[in-house]
Jmol script that loads the backbone (N, CA, C; Angstrom):
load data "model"
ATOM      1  N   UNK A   1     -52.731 -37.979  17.585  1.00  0.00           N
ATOM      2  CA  UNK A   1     -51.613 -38.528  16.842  1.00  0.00           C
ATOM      3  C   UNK A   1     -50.707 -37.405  16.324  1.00  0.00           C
ATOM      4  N   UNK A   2     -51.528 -36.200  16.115  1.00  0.00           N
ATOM      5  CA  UNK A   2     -50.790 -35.233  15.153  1.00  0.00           C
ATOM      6  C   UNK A   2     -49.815 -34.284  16.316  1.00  0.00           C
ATOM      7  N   UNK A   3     -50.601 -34.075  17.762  1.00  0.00           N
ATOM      8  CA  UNK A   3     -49.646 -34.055  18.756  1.00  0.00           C
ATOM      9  C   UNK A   3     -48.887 -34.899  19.260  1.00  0.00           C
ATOM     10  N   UNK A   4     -48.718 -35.771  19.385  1.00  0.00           N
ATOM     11  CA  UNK A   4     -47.236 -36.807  19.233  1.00  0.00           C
ATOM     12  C   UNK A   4     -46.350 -36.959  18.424  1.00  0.00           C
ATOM     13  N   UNK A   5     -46.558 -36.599  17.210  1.00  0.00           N
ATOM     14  CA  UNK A   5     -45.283 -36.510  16.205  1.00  0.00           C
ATOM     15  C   UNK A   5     -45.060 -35.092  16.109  1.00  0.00           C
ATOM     16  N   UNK A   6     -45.859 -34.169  16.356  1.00  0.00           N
ATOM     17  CA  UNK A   6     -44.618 -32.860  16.976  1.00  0.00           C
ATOM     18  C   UNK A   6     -44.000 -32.734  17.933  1.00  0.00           C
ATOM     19  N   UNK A   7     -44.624 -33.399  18.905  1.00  0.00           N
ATOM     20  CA  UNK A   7     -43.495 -33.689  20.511  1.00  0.00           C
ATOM     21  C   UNK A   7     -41.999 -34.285  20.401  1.00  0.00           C
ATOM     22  N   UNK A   8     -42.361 -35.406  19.293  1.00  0.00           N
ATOM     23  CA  UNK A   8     -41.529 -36.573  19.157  1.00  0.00           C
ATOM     24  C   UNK A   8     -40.113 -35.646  18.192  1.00  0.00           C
ATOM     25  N   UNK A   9     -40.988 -34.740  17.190  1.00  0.00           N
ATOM     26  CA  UNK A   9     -40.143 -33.927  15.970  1.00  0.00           C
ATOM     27  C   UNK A   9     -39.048 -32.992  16.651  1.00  0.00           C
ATOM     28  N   UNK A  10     -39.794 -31.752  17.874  1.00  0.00           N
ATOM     29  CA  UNK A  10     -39.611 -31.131  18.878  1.00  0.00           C
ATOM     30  C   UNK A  10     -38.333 -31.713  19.707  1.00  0.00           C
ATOM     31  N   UNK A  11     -39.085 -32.737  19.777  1.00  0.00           N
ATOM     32  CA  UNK A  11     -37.357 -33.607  20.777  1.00  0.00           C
ATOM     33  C   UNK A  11     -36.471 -33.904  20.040  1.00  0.00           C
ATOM     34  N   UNK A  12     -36.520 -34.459  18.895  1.00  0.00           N
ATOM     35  CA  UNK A  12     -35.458 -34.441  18.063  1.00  0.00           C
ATOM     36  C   UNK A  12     -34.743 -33.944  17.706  1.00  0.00           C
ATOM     37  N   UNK A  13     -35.652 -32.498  17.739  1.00  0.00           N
ATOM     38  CA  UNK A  13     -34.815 -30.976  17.196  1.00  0.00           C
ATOM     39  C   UNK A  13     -33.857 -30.752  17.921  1.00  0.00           C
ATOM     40  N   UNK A  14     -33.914 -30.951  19.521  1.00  0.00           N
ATOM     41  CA  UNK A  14     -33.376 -29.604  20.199  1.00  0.00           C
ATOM     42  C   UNK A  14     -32.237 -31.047  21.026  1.00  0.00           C
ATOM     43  N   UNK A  15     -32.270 -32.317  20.942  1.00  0.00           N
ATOM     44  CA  UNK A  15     -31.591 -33.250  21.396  1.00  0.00           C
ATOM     45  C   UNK A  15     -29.913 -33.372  20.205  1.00  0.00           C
ATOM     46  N   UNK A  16     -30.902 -33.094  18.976  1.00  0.00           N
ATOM     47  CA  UNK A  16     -29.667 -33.015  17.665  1.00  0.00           C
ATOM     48  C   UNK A  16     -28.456 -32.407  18.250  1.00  0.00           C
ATOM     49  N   UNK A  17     -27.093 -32.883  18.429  1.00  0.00           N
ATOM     50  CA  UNK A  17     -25.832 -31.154  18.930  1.00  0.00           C
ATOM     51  C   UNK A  17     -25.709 -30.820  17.577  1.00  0.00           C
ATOM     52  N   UNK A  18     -25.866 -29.780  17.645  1.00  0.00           N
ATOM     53  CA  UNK A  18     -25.312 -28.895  16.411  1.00  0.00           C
ATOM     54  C   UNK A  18     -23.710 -29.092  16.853  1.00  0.00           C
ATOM     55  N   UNK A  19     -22.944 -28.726  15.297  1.00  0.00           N
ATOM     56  CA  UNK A  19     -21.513 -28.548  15.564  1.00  0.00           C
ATOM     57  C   UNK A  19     -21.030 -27.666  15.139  1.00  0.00           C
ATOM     58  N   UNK A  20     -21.581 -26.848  15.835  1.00  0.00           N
ATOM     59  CA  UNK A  20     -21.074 -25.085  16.006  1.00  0.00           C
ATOM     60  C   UNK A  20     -19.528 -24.520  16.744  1.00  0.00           C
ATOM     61  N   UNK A  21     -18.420 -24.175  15.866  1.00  0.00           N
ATOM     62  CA  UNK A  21     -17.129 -23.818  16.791  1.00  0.00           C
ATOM     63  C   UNK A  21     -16.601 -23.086  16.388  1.00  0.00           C
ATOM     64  N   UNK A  22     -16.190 -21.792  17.063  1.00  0.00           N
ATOM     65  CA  UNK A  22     -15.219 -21.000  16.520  1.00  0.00           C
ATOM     66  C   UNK A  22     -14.345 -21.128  14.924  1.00  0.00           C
ATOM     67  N   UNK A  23     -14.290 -20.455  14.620  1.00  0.00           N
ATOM     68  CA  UNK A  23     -13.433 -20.426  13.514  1.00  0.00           C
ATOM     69  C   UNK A  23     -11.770 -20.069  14.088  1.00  0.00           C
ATOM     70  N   UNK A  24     -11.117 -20.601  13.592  1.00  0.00           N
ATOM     71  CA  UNK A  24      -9.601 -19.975  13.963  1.00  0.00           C
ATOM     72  C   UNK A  24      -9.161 -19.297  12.641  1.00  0.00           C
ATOM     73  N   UNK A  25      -8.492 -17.994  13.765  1.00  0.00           N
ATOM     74  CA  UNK A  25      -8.023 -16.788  12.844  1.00  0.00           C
ATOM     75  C   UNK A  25      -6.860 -16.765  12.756  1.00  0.00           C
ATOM     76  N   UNK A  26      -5.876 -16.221  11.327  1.00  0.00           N
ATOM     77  CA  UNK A  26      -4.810 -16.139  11.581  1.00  0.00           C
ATOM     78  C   UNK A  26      -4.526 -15.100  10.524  1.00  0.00           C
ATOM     79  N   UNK A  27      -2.970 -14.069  11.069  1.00  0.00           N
ATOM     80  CA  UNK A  27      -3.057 -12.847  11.136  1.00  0.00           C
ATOM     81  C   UNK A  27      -1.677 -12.795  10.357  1.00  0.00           C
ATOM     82  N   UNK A  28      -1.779 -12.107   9.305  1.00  0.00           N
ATOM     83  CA  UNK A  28      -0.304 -11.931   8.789  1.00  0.00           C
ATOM     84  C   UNK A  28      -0.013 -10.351   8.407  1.00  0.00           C
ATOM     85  N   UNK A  29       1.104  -9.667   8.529  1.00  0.00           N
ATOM     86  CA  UNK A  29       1.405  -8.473   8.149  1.00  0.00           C
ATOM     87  C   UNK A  29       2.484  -8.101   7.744  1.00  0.00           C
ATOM     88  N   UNK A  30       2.425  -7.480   6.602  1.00  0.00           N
ATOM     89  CA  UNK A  30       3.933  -7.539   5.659  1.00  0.00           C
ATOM     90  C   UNK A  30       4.107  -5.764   5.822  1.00  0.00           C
ATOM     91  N   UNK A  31       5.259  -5.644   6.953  1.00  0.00           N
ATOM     92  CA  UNK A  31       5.770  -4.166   6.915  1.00  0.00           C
ATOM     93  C   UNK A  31       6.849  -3.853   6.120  1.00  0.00           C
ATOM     94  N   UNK A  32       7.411  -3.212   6.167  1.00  0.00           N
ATOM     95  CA  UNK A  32       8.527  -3.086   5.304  1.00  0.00           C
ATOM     96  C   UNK A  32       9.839  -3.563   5.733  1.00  0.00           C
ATOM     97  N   UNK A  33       9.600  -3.802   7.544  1.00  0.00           N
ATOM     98  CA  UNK A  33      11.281  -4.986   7.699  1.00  0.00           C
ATOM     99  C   UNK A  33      10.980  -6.018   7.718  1.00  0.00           C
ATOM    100  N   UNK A  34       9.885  -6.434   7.196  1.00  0.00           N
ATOM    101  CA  UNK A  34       9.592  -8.183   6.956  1.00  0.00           C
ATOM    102  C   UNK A  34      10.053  -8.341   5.812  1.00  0.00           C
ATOM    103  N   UNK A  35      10.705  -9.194   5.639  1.00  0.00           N
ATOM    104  CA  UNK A  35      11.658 -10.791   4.959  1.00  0.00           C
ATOM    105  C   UNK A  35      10.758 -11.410   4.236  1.00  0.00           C
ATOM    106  N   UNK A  36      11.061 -11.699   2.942  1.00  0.00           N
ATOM    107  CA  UNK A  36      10.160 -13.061   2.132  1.00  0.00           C
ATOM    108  C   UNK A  36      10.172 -14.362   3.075  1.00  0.00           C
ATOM    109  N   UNK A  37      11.178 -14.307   3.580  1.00  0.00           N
ATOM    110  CA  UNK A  37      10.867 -15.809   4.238  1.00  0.00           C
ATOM    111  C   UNK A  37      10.140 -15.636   5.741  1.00  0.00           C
ATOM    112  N   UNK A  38      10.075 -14.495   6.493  1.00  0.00           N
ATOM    113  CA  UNK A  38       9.188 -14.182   7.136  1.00  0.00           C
ATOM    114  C   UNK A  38       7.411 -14.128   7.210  1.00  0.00           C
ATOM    115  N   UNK A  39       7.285 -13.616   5.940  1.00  0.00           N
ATOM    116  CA  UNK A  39       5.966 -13.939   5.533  1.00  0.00           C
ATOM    117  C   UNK A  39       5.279 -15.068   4.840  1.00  0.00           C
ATOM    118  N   UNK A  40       6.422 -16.303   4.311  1.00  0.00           N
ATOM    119  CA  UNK A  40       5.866 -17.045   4.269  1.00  0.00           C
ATOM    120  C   UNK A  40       5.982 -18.205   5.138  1.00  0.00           C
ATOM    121  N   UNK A  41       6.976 -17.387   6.548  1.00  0.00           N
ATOM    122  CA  UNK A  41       6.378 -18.328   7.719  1.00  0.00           C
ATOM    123  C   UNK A  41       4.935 -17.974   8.141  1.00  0.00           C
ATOM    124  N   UNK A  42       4.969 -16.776   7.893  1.00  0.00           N
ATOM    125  CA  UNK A  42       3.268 -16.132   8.288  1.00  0.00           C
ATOM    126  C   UNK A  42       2.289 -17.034   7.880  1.00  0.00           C
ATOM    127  N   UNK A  43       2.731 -17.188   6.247  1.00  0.00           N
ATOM    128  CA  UNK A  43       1.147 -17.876   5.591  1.00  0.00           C
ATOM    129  C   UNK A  43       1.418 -19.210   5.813  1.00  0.00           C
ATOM    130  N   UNK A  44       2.545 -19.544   6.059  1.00  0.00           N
ATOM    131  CA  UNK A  44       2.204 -21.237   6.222  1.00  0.00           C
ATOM    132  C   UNK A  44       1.713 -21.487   7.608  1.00  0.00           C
ATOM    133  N   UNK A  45       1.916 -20.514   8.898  1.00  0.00           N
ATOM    134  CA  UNK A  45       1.418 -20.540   9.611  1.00  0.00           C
ATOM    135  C   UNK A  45      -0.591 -21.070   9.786  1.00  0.00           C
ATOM    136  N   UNK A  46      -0.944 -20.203   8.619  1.00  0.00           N
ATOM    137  CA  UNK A  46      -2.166 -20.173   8.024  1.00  0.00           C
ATOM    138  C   UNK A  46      -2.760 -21.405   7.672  1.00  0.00           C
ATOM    139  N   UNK A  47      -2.055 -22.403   7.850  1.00  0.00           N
ATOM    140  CA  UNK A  47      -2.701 -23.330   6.530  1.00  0.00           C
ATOM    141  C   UNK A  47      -3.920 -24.155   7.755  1.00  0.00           C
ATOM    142  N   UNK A  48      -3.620 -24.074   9.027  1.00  0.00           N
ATOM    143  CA  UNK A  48      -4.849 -24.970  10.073  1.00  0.00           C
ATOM    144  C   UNK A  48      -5.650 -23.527  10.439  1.00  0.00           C
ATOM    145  N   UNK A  49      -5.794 -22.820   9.993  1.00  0.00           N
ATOM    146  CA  UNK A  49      -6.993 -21.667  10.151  1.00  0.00           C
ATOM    147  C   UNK A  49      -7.809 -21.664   9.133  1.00  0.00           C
ATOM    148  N   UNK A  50      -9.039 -21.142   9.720  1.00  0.00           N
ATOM    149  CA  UNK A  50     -10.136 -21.492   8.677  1.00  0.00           C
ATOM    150  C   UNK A  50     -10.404 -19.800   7.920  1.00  0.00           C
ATOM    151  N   UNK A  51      -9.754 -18.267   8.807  1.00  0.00           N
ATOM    152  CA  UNK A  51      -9.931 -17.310   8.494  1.00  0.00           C
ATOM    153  C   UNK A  51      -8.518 -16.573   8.503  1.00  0.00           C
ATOM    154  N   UNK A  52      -8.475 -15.601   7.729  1.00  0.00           N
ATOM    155  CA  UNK A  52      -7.383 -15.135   7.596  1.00  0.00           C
ATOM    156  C   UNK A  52      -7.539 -12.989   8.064  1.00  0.00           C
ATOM    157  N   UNK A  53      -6.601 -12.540   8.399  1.00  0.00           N
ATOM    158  CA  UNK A  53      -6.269 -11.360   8.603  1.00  0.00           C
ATOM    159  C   UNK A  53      -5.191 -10.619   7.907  1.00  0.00           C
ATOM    160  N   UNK A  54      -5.086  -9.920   6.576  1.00  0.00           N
ATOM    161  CA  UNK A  54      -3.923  -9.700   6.246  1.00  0.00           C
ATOM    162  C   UNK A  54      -3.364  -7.925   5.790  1.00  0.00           C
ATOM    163  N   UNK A  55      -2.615  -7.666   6.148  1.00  0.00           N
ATOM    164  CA  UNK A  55      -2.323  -6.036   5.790  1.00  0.00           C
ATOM    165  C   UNK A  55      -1.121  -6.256   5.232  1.00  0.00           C
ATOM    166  N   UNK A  56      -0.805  -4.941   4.927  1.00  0.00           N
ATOM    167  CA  UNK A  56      -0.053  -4.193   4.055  1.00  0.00           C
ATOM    168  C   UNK A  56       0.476  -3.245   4.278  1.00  0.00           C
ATOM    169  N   UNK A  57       1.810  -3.197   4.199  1.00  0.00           N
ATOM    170  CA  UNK A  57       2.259  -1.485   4.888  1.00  0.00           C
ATOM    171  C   UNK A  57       2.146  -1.128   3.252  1.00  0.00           C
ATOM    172  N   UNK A  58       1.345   0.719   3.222  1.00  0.00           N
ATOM    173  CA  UNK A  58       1.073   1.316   2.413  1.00  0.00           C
ATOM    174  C   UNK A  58       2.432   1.738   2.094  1.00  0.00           C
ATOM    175  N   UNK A  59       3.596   1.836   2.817  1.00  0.00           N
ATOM    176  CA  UNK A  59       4.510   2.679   2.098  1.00  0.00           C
ATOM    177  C   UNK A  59       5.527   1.465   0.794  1.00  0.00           C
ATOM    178  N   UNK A  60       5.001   0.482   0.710  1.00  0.00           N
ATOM    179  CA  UNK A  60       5.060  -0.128  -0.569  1.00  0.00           C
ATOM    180  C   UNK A  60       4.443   0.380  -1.727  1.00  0.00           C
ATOM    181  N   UNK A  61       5.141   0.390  -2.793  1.00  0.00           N
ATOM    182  CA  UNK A  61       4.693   1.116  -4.560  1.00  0.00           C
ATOM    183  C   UNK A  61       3.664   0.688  -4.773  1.00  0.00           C
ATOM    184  N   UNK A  62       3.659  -0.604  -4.781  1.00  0.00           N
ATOM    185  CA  UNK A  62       2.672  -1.276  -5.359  1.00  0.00           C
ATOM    186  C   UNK A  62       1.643  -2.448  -4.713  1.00  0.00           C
ATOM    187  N   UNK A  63       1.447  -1.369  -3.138  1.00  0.00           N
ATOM    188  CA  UNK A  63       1.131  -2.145  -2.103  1.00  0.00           C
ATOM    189  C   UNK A  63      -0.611  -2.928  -2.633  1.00  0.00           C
ATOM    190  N   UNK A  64      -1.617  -1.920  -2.823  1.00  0.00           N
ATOM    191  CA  UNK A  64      -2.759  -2.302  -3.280  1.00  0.00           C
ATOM    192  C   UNK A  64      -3.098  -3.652  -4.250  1.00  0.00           C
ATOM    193  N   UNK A  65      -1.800  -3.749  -5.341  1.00  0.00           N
ATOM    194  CA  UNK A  65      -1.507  -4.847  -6.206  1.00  0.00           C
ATOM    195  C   UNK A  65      -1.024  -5.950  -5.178  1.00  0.00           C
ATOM    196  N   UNK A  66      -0.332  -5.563  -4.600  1.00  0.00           N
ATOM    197  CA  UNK A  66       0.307  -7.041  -3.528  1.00  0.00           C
ATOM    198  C   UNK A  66      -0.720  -7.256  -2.727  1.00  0.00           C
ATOM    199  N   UNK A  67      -2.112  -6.955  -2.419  1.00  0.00           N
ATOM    200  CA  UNK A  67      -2.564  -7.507  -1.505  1.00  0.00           C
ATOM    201  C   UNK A  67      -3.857  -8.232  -2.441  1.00  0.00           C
ATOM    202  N   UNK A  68      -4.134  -7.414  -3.420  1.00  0.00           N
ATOM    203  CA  UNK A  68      -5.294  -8.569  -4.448  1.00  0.00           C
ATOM    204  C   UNK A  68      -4.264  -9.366  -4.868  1.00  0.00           C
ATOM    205  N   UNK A  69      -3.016  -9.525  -5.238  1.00  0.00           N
ATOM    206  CA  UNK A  69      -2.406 -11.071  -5.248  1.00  0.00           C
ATOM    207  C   UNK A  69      -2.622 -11.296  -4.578  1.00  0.00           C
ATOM    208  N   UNK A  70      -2.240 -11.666  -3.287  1.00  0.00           N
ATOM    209  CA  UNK A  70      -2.120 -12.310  -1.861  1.00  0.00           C
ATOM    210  C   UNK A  70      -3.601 -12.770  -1.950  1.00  0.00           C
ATOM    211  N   UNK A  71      -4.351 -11.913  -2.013  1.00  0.00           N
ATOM    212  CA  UNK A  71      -6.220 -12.204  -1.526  1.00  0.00           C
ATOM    213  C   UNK A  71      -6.344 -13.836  -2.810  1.00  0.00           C
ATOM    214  N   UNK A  72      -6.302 -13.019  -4.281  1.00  0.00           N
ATOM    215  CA  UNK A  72      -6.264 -14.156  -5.055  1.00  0.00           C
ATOM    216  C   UNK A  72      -5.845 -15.743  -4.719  1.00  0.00           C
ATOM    217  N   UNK A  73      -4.373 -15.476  -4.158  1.00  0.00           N
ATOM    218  CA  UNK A  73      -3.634 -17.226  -4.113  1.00  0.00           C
ATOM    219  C   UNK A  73      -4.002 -17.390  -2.801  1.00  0.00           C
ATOM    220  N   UNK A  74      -4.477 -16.827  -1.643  1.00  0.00           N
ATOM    221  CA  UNK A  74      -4.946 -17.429  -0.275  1.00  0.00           C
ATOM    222  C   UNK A  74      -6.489 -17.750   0.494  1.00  0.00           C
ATOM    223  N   UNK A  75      -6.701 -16.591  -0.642  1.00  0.00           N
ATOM    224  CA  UNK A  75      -8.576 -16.434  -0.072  1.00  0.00           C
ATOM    225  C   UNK A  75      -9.096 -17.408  -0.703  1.00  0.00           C
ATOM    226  N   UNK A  76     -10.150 -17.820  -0.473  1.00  0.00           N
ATOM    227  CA  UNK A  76     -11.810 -18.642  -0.848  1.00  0.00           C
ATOM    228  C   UNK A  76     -12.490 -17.742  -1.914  1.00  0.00           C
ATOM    229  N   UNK A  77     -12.314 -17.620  -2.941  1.00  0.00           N
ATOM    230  CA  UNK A  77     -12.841 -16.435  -3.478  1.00  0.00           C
ATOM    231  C   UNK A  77     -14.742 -16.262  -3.926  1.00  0.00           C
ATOM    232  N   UNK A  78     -14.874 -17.797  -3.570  1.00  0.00           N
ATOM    233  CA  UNK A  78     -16.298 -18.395  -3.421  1.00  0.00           C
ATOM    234  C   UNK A  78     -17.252 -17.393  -2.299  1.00  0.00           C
ATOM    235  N   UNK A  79     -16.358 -17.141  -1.596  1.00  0.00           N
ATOM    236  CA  UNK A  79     -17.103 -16.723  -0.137  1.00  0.00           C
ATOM    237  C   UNK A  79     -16.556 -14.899  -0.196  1.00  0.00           C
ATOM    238  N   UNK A  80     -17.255 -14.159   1.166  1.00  0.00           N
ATOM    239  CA  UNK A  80     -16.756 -12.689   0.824  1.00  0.00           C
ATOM    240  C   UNK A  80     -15.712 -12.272   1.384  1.00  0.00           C
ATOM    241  N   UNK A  81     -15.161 -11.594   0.696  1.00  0.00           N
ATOM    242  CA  UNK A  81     -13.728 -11.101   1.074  1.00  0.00           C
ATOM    243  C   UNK A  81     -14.096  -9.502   1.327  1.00  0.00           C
ATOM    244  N   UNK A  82     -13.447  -9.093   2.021  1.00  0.00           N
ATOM    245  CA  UNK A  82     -13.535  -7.297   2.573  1.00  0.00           C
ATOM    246  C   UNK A  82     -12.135  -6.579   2.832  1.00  0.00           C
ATOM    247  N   UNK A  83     -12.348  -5.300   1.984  1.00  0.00           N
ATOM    248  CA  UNK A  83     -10.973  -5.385   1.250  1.00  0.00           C
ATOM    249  C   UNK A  83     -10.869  -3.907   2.072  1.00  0.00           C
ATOM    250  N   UNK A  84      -9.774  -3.087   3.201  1.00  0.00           N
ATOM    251  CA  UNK A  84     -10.100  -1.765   3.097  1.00  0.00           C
ATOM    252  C   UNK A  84      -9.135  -1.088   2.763  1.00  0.00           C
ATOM    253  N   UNK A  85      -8.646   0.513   2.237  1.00  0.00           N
ATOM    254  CA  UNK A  85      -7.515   1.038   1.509  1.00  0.00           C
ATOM    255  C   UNK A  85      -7.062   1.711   3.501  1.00  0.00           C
ATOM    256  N   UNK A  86      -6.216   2.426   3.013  1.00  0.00           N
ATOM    257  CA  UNK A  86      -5.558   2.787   3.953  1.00  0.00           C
ATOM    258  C   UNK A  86      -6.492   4.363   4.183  1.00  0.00           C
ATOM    259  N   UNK A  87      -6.270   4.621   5.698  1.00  0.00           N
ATOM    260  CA  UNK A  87      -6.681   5.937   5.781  1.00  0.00           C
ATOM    261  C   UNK A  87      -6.046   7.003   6.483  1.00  0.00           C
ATOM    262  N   UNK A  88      -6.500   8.110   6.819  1.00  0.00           N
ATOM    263  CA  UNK A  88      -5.489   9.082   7.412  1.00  0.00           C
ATOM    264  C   UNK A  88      -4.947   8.347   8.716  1.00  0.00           C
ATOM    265  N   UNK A  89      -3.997   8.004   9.329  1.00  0.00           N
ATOM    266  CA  UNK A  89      -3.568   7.622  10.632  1.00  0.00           C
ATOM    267  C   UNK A  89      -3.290   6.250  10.160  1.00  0.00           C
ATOM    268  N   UNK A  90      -3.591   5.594   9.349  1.00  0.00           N
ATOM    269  CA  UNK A  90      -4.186   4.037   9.586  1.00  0.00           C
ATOM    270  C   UNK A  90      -3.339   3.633   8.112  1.00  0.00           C
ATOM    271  N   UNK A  91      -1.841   3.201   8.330  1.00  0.00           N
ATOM    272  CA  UNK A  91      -0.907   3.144   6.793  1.00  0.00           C
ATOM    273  C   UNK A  91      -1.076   1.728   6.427  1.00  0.00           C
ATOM    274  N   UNK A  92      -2.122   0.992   6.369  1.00  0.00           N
ATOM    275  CA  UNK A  92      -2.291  -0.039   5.715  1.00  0.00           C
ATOM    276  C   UNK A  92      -3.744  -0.281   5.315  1.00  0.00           C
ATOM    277  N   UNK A  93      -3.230  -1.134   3.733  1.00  0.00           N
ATOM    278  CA  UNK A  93      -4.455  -2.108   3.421  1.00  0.00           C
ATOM    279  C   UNK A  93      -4.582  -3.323   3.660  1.00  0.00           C
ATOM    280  N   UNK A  94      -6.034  -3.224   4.406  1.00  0.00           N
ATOM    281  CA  UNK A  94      -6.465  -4.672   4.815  1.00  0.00           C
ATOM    282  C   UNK A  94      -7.271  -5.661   4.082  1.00  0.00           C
ATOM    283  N   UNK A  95      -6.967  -6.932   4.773  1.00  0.00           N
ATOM    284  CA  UNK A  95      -8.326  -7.536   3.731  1.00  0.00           C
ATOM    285  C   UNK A  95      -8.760  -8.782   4.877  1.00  0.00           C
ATOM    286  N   UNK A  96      -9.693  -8.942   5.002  1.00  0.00           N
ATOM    287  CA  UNK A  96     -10.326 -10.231   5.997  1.00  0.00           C
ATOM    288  C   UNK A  96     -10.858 -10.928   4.713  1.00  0.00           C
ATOM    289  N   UNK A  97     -10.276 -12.717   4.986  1.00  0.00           N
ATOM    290  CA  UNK A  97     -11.275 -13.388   3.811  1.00  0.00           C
ATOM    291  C   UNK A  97     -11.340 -14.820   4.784  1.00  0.00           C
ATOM    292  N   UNK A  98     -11.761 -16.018   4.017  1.00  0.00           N
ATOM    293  CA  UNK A  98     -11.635 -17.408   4.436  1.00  0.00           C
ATOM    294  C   UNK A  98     -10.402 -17.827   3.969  1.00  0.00           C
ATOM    295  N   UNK A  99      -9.770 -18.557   4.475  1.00  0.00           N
ATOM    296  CA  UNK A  99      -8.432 -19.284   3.938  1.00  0.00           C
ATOM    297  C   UNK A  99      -9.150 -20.148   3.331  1.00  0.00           C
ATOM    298  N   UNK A 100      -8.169 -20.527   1.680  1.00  0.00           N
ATOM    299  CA  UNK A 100      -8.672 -21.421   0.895  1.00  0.00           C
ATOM    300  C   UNK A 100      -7.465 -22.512   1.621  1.00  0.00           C
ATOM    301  N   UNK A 101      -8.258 -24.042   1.308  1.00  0.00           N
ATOM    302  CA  UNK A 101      -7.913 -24.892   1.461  1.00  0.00           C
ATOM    303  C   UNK A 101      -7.230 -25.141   0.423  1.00  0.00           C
ATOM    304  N   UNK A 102      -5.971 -25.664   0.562  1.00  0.00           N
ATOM    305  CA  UNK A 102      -5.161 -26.211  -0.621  1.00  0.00           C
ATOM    306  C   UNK A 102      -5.235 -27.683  -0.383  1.00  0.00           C
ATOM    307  N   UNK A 103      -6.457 -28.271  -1.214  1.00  0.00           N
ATOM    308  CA  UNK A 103      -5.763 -29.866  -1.182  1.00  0.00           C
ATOM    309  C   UNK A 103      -5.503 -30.241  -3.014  1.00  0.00           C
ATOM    310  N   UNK A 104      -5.287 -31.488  -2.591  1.00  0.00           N
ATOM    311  CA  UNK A 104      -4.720 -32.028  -3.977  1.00  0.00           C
ATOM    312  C   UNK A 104      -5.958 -32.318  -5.167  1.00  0.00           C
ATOM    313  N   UNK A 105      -5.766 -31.779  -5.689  1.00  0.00           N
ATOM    314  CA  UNK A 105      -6.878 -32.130  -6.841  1.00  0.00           C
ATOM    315  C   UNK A 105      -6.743 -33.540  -7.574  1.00  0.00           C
TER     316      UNK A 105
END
end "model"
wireframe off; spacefill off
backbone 0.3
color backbone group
């Protein structure tokens, strides 16, 4: 008996579909000839992605501050966000997070 209801458990398991699918990514980057209204074609672009990609051209003042805003009002802050500064060769800060869902409360 006790081998038949693991056969039976067994089949159940592996018959279940998981609903496993890609995540969709979406990629925004604010250089210095991008437009306010450019970038927020970017992020509205964003709103049917479940992950986000976003930089920063470093030669902004107060580039590091503009991108923890940005992370703040777009990211999931529930989940991990990965934040990197700029490095020799490499003139931006990045940040990979989850896009937060904006619904209506």
């Amino acid at each position: 008996m006790r081998k038949l209801f693991l056969t039976i458990l067994v089949t159940l398991f592996f018959c279940i579909p998981f609903n496993v699918r890609p995540g969709n990514w979406c990629k925004v980057i604010y250089n210095k000839d991008t437009s306010e209204g450019n970038l927020q074609n970017q992020l509205s672009k964003c709103k049917n992605s479940d992950n986000m990609f976003l930089a920063i051209n470093s030669g902004f003042a107060n580039a590091g501050h503009l991108l923890n805003s940005m992370v703040a009002e777009n990211c999931d802050l529930n989940r991990k966000v990965i934040i990197t500064k700029p490095r020799s060769g490499d003139p931006y800060f990045t940040s990979v997070c989850e896009f937060r869902r904006h619904n209506l409360r």
